[in-house]
C-alpha positions as CSV (number, residue, x, y, z in Angstrom):
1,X,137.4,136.6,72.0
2,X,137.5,133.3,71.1
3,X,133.9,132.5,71.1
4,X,133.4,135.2,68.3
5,X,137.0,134.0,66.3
6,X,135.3,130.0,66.3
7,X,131.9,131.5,65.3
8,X,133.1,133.7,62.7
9,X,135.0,130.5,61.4
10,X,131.6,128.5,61.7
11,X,129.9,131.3,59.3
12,X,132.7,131.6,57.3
13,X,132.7,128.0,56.7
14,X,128.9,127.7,56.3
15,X,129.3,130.8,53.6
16,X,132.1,128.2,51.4
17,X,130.0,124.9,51.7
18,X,127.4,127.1,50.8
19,X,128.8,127.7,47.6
20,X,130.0,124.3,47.1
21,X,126.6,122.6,47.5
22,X,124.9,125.4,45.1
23,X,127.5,124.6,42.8
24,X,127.1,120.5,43.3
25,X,123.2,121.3,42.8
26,X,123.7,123.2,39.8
27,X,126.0,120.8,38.5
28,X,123.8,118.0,38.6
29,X,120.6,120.1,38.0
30,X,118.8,120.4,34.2
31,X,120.7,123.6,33.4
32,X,124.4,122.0,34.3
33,X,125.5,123.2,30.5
34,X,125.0,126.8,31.6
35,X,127.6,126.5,34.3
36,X,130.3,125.5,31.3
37,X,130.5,126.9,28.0
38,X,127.0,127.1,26.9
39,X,125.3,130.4,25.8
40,X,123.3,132.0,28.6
41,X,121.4,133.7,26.2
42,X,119.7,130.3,25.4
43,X,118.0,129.6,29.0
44,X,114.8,129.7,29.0
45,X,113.1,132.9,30.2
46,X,116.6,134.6,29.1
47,X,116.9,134.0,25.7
48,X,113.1,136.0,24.7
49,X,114.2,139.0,26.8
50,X,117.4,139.0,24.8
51,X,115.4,138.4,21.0
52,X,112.9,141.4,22.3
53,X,115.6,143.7,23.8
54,X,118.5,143.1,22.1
55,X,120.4,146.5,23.7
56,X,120.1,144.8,27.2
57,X,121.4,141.2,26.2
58,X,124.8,142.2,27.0
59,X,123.8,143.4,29.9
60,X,121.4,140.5,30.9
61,X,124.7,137.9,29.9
62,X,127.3,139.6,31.7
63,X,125.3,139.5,34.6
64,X,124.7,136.1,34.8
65,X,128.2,135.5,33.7
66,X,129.2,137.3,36.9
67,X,127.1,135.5,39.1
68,X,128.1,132.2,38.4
69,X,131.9,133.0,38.6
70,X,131.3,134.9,41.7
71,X,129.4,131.6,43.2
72,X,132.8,129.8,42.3
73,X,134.9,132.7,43.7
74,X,133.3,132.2,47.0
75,X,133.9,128.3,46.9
76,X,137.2,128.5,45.3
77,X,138.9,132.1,46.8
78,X,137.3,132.4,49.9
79,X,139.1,129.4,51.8
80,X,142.7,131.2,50.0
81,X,141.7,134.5,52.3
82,X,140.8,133.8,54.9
83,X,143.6,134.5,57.2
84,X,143.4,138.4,55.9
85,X,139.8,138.3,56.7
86,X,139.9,136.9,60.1
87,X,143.0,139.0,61.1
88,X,141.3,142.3,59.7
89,X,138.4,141.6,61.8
90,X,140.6,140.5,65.1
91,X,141.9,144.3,64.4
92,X,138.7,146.0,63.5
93,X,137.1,144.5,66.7
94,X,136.9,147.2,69.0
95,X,135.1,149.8,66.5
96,X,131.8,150.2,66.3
97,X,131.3,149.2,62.4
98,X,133.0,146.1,62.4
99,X,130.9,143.9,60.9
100,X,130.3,145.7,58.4
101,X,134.3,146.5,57.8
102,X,134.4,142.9,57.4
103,X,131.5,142.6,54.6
104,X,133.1,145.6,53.0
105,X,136.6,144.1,53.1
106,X,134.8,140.7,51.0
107,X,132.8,143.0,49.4
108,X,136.1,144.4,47.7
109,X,137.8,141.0,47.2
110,X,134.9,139.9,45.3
111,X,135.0,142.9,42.9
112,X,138.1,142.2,42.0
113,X,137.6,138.9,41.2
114,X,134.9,139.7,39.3
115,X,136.4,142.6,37.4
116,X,138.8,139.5,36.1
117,X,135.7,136.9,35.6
118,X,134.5,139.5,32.9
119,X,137.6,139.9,31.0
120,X,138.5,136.1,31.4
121,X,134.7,134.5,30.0
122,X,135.7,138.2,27.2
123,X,138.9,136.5,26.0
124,X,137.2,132.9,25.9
125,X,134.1,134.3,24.1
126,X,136.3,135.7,21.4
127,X,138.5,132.5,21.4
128,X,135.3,130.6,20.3
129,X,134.5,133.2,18.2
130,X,138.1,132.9,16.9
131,X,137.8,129.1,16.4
132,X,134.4,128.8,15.0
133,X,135.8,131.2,12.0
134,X,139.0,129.6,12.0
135,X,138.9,125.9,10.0
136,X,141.9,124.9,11.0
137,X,141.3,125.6,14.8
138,X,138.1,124.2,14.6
139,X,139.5,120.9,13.7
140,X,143.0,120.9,16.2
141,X,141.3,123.0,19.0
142,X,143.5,120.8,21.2
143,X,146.1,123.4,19.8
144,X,144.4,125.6,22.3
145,X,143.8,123.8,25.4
146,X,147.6,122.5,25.6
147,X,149.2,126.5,25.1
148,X,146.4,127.3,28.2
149,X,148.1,124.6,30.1
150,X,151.5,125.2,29.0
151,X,150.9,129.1,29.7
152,X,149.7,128.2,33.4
153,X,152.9,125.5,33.6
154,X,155.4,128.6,32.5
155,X,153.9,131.0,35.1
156,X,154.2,128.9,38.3
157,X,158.2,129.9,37.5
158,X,157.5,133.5,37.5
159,X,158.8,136.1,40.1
160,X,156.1,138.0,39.3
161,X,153.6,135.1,40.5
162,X,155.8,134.7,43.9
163,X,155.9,138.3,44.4
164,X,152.5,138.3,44.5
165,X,151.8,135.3,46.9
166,X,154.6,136.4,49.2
167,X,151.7,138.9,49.8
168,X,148.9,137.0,50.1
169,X,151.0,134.8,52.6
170,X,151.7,137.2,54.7
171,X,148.0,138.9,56.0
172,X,149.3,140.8,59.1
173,X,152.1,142.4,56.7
174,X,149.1,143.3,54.2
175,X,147.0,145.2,56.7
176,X,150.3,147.0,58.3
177,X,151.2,148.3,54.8
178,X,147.7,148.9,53.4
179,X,145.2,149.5,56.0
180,X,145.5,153.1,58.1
181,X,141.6,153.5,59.5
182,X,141.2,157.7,58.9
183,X,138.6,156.5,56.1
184,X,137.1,153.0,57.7
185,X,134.6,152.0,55.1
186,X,136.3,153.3,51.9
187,X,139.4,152.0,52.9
188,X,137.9,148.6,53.4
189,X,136.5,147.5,50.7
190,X,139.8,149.2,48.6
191,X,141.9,146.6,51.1
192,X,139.8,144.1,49.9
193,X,140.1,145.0,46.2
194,X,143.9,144.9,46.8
195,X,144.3,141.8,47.8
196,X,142.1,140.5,45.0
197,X,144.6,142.1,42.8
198,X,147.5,139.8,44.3
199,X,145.4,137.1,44.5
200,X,145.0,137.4,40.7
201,X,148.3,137.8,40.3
202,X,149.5,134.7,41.8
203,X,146.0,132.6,40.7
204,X,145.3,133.9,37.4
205,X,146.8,131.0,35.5
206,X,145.6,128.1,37.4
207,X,142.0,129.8,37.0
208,X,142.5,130.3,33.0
209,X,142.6,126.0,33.4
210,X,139.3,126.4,34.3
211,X,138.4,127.2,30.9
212,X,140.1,124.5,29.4
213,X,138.7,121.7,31.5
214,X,135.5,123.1,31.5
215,X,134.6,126.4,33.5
216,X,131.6,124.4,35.4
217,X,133.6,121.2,36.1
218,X,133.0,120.8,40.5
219,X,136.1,118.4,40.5
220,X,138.2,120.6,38.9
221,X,137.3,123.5,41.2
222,X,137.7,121.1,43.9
223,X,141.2,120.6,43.0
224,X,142.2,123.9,41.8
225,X,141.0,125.4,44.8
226,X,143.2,123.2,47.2
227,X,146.0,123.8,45.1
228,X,145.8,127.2,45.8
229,X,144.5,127.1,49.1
230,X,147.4,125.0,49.8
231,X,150.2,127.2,48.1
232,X,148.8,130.5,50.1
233,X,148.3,128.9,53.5
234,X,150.2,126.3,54.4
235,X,153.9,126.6,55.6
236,X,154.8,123.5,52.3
237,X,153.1,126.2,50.0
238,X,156.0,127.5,48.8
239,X,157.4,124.1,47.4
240,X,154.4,123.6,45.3
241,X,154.9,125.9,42.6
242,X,157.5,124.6,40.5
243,X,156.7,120.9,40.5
244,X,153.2,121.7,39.6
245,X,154.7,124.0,36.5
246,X,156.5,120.9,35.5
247,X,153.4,118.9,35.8
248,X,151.2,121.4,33.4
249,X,154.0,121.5,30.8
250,X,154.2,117.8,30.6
251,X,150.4,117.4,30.5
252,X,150.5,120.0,28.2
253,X,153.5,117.6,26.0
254,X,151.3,114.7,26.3
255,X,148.7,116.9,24.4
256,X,150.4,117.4,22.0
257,X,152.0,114.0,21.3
258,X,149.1,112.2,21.7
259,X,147.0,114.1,19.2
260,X,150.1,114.5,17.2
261,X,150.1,110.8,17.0
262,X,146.4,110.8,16.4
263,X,147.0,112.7,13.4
């Protein structure tokens, strides 16, 4: 028993620095800019495909959208879940498909996360698309970035937010409530969804930053993700919350007064 709990840790673990050292690589590679905010369509071998088939350039662009946010889910997320995945496979042990319980369990976290990378890189494609029509945005776009952070500041006050890590702290309460085994597979991967949803619920915010520091940034990710890690897992977590809030709406103050005094 706990041979198989320190090697599913191990693989576990190797699966995150995985996805750290892609993103690292990527990051320091020639197509860094395509981790950030710049157009996929433009990469080379992308961008003819999308001139020659323009019906499938959505498609081709979403795509890679999603796999680049799901390469920082799985650096980012996967470390914040962890106790739900390891308890749910302590509990799916004995059955015969429990391996592949597990995968469908991560399989269902991750398409949640990704259901909410596609709406979040919608919104910030039509926020450029906003600001590049929009004069006066174009020239105080720091109008933006400080309501993101101000918006993430206000919501680490929310019940709503601590409802929602109340269940993300509390895995072994999550599987009781959610998890009933007369339909192993399906139920699974809709487990997995679920707590994807409260995950988003309590996270959504702090990931939102993300596109105000820059989406690609590793030392943002770095420090997001241990925020958050932090807040869900350790038994301090709760405390967190509100003097970070105060720390986002100040930042987000300074923002303002120091391009207000700019101007």
């Amino acid at each position: 028993m706990r041979l198989r709990s320190r090697l599913f840790a191990l693989l576990f673990s190797t699966l995150i620095a995985s996805a750290w050292i892609a993103l690292w690589s990527w990051d320091a590679g020639p197509y860094a800019r395509y981790l950030h905010h710049a157009s996929w369509s433009e990469l080379p071998g992308v961008g003819p495909i999308c001139r020659a088939v323009p019906a499938a350039s959505v498609t081709i662009v979403a795509s890679l959208h999603s796999a680049a946010w799901l390469l920082m889910i799985a650096a980012m997320m996967l470390p914040t879940a962890f106790p739900l995945f390891d308890c749910f496979r302590r509990m799916t042990l004995s059955r015969t498909k429990g391996r592949t319980l597990v995968a469908l369990l991560i399989s269902g976290y991750a398409a949640a996360w990704a259901a909410f990378g596609l709406v979040a890189h919608g919104f910030d494609a039509a926020l450029h698309l906003l600001v590049e029509r929009s004069t006066t945005l174009l020239a105080e776009g720091w109008l933006i970035g400080a309501a993101i952070v101000a918006l993430a500041g206000v919501y680490q006050f929310s019940t709503f937010k601590h409802r929602c890590l109340d269940k993300c702290r509390s895995p072994l309460m999550f599987l009781i409530e959610h998890w009933h085994g007369r339909n192993p597979c399906r139920e699974s991967f809709l487990l997995g969804a679920r707590h994807g949803v409260f995950c988003i619920g309590c996270c959504w915010a702090l990931m939102l930053l993300m596109f105000a520091v820059g989406t690609g940034s590793v030392g943002w990710m770095l420090a997001l993700g241990a925020i958050m890690a932090a807040e869900k897992n350790l038994r301090l977590g709760k405390f967190i919350g509100k003097p970070l809030g105060v720390a986002l709406l100040v930042w987000s103050a300074g923002i303002v007064v120091w391009n207000a005094r700019i101007v």
